[in-house]
C-alpha positions in Angstrom: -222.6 -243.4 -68.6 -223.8 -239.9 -69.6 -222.0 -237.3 -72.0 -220.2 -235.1 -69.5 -219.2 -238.6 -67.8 -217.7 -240.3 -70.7 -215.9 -236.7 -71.7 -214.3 -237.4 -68.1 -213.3 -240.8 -68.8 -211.1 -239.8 -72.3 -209.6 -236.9 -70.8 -211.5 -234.2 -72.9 -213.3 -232.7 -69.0 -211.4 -232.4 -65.6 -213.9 -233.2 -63.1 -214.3 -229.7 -61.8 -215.8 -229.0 -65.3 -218.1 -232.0 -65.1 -219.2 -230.1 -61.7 -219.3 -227.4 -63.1 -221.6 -228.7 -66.2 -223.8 -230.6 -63.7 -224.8 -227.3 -61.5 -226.8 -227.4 -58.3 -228.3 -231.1 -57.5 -231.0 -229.7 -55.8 -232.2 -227.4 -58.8 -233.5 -228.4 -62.3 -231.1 -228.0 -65.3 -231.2 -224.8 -67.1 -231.7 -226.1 -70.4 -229.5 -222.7 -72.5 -230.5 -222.6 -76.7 -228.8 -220.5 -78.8 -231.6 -218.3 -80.5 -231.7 -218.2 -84.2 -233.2 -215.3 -86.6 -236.9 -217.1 -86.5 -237.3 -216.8 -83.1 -237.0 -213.0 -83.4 -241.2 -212.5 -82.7 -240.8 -214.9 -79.6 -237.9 -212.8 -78.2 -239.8 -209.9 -79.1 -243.2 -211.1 -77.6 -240.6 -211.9 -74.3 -239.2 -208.4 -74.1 -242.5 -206.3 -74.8 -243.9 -208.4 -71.4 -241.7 -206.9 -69.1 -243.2 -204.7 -66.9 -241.8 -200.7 -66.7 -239.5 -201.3 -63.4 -238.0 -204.7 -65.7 -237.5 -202.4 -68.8 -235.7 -200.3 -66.6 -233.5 -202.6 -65.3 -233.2 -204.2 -68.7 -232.3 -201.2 -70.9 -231.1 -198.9 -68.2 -234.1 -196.7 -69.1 -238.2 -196.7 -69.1 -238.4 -197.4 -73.3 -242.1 -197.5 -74.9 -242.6 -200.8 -77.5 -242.0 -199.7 -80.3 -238.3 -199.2 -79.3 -238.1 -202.8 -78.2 -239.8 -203.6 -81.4 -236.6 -201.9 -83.2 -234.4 -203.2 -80.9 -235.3 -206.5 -81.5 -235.9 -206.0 -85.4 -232.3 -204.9 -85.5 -230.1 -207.6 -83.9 -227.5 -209.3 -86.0 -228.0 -212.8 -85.5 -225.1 -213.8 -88.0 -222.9 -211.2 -85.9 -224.0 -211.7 -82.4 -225.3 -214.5 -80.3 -228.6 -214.5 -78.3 -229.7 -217.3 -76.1 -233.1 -218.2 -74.5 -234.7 -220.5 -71.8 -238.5 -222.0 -72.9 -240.8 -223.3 -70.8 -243.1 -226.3 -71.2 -245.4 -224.7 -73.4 -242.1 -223.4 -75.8 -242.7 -219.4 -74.2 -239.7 -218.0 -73.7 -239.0 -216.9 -70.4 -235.4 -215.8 -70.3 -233.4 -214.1 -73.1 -229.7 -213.2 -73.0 -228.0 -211.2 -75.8 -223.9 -211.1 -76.5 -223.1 -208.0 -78.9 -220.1 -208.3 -80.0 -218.2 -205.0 -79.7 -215.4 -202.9 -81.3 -212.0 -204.6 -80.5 -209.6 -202.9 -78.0 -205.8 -203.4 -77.4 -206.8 -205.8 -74.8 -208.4 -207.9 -77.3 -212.4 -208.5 -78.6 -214.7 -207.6 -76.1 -218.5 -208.6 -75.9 -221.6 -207.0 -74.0 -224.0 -209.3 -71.7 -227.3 -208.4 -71.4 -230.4 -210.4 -69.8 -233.9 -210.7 -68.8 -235.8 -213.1 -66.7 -239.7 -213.5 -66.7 -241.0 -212.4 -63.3 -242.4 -215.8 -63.3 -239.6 -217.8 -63.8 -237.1 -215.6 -61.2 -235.0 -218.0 -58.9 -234.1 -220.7 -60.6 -230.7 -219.9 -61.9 -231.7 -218.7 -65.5 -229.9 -215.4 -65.6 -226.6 -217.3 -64.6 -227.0 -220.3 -66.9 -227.4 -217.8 -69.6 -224.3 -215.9 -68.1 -222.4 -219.4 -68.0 -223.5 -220.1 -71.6 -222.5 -217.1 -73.4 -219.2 -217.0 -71.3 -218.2 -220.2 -72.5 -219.6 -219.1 -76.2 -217.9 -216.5 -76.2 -214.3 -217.6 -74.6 -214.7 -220.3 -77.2 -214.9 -217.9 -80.3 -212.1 -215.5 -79.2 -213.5 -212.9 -76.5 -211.1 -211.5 -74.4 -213.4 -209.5 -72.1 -216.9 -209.8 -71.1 -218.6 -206.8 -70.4 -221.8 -205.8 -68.5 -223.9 -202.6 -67.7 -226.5 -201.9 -65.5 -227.9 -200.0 -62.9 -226.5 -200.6 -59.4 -229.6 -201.6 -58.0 -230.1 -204.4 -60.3 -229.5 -206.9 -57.7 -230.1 -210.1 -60.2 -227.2 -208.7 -62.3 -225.2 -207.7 -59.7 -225.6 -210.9 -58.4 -224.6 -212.4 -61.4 -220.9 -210.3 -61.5 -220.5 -210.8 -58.3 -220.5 -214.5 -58.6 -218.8 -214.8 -62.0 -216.0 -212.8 -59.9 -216.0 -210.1 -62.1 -214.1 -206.7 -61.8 -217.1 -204.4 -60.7 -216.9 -200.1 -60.6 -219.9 -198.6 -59.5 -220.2 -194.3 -60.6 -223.6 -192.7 -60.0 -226.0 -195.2 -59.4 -224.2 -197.5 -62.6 -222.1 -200.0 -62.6 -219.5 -201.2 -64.9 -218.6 -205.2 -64.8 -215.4 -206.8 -66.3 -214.6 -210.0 -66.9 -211.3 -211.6 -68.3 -212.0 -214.9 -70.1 -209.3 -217.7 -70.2 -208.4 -218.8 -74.0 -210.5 -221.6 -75.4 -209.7 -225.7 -74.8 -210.5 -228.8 -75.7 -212.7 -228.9 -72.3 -214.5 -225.7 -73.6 -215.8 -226.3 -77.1 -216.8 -229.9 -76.0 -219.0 -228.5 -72.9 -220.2 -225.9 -75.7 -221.7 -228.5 -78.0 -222.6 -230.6 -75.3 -224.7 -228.4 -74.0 -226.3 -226.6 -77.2 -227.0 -230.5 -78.1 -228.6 -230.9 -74.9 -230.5 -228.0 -74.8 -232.1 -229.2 -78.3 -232.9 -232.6 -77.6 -235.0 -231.0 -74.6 -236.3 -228.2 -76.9 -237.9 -231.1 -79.2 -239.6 -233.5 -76.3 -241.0 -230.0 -75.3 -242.2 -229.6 -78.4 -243.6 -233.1 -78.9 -245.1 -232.8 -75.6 -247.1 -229.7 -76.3 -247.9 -231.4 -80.1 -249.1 -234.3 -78.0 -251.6 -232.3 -75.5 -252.7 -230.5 -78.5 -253.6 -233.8 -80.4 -255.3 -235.2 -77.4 -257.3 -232.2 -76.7 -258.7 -232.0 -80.5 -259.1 -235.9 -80.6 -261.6 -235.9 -77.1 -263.3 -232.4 -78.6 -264.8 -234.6 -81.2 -266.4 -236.9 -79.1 -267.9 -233.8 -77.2 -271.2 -233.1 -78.4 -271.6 -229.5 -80.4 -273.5 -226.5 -78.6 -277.4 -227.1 -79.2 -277.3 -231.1 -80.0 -277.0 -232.2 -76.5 
C-alpha cells in the first residue's frame, strides 16, 4: 500500500484526491520541491538560460541579466515560496515563484509566476508547479491566486484555463483569478506527502549522479595518462 493509498483507507483523502495526487498514468510524476535560499544561483543559472521570446513571456518584458540577477538576489524566501522541477543531473528545469501580496477585503492574495526549460516543455511541469503552490498556498491562508501574463502566452493560458480560473484579457494582457477553497485535513496531508516525495526523489537523483561521478573517476585511473601509452 502506497502513501496516498493508505491516506484513503483512514479517511484523511477522498479518492478524487488520490486521483488527483496520482495525475496522468500515461505521464511521469512531476516530482514539485520547494526551493530554499541555497538554491538561489541554480534558480538564477535557470532564469538567465531563457532565451529573449521566454523572458518575454516570463517577465512580461525583454529584461537584460543583470535584472534577473536582481530579481533573483531579492526574493524573500522566508516570505514567499518558490518551487522547482530537477532533472537527472540536479539542473533545474522549471521554477515557479508564489509572492505573497498585499491583503485585500477579499482576503490574502498571492501571485503565480513560472518558467519551463525549452527542453523539458510538455510534460506537465508548469501545471504541477501550478497544482503545488495552489495547494501551498490554500493551505497557508490564500484566498486568491493571481496570475499575469501576456495573452499569447499559450502555456499559461493553458494553465488558467484548466485550473478554471476567472480570466480578463485588456490589450494583449490577461488577468487570471482564482478562488481557493479553505484548507483540510485532505490538503496539508497531500502537501507533505508530496514535498516528502519530491525529496526522497531529489536524493536518489542525487546519489545517482554521486554514483556516475564515482564510476567515472574510478575507470579514469585505470586509463593510461597522455604520453605513457
Amino acid at each position: 500500500m502506497n502513501p496516498l493509498e493508505l491516506s484513503q483507507a483512514v479517511g484523511a483523502l477522498s479518492e478524487e484526491d488520490v486521483r488527483r495526487s496520482s495525475g496522468d498514468a500515461n505521464r511521469p510524476a512531476v516530482m514539485v520541491r520547494e526551493l530554499a535560499a541555497h538554491h538561489r544561483a541554480r534558480l538564477r543559472a535557470h532564469l538567465l538560460s531563457l532565451g529573449e521570446e521566454d523572458r518575454l513571456l516570463r517577465f512580461g518584458q525583454v529584461v537584460a541579466d543583470p535584472v534577473i540577477e536582481a530579481y533573483v538576489d531579492n526574493i524573500d524566501f522566508d516570505h514567499d515560496k518558490v518551487f522547482g522541477v530537477f532533472n537527472d543531473h540536479l539542473e533545474l528545469i522549471g521554477a515557479a515563484h508564489l509572492a505573497y501580496l498585499r491583503d485585500n477585503a477579499q482576503g490574502k492574495i498571492a501571485e503565480f509566476g513560472v518558467s519551463v526549460a525549452a527542453e523539458a516543455r510538455g510534460r506537465g511541469i508548469g501545471s504541477a508547479m501550478f497544482e503545488r503552490a495552489a495547494t501551498h498556498g490554500r493551505n497557508n491562508g490564500v484566498h486568491t491566486l493571481y496570475m499575469h501574463c501576456l495573452s499569447r502566452n499559450r502555456a499559461m493560458m493553458h494553465i488558467a484555463r484548466k485550473a478554471g480560473m476567472k480570466v480578463h484579457l485588456e490589450y494583449g494582457e490577461a488577468d487570471a483569478y482564482l478562488e481557493l477553497p479553505p484548507a483540510n485535513t485532505a490538503s496539508h496531508l497531500a502537501e507533505a506527502l508530496e514535498e516528502q516525495v519530491a525529496d526522497l526523489d531529489y536524493m536518489l537523483k542525487r546519489n545517482l549522479r554521486n554514483a556516475r561521478r564515482f564510476g567515472q573517476r574510478f575507470w579514469r585511473s585505470f586509463s593510461p595518462a597522455k604520453g605513457t601509452a
